[in-house]
N, C-alpha and C positions, 0 to 999 in steps of 0.2 A: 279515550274514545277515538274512534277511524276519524280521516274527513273522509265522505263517500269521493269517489271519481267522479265525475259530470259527465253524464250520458248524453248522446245526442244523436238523431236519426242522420246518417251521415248524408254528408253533399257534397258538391262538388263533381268534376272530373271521375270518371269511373278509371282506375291502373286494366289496362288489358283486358278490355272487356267485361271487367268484374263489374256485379254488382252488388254496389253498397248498402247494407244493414243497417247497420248500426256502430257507432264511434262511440266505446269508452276511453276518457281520456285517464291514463297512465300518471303525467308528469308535466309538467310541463314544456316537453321537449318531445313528447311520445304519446302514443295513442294508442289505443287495440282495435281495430278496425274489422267485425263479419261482413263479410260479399260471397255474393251468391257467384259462383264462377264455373264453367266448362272445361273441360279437357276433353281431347276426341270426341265431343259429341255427349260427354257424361256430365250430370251436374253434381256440382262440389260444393261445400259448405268450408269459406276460409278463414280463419283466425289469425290475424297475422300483426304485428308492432311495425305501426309508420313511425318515422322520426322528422321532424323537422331539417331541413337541406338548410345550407350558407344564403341559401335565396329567399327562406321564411316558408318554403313549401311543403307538403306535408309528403312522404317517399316511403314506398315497401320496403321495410327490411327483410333480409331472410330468414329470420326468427318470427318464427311460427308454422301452423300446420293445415292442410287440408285434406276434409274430412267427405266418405259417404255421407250423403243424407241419411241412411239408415242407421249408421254410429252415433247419431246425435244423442237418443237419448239414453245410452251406455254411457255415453263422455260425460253428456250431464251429472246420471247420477253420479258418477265415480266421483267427480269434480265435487260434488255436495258432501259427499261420505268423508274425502279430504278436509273439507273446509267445516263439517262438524267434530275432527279427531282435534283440529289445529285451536278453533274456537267455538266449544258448543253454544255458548247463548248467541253469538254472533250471529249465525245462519240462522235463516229463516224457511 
């Protein structure tokens, strides 16, 4: 059996403007972090692994990706059709 991640409505500090969704936690070193973020004037939907810094704080890696809003739910399903090839009873 999985242990699930610990989700949590993210807080804190917003990196650059962003703002913050949602924190699923990864590891315990690592997190996955959506915020809602801008480029030139456009809004972006980001995906992205914080890690924990030598200071205990939580820091954007550059692993990860940012998405149209309109991609969303292409990514979605694509991401569900994976995740029922990899483990059918698992998904929901």
């Amino acid at each position: 059996m999985h242990e699930q991640p610990r989700i949590d409505v993210a807080e804190g500090a917003a990196h650059c403007g962003d703002l913050p969704v949602l924190d699923i936690q990864k590891n315990s070193r690592e997190r996955f972090r959506i915020a809602h973020t801008t480029f030139k004037g456009r809004p972006y939907i980001d995906l992205r692994v914080w890690y924990v810094d030598g200071a205990g704080d939580y820091q954007p890696s550059r692993a990860g990706i940012t998405i149209r809003p309109s991609q969303v739910a292409e990514i979605v399903q694509g991401l569900m059709l994976a995740a029922r090839a990899v483990d059918p009873q698992g998904v929901n």
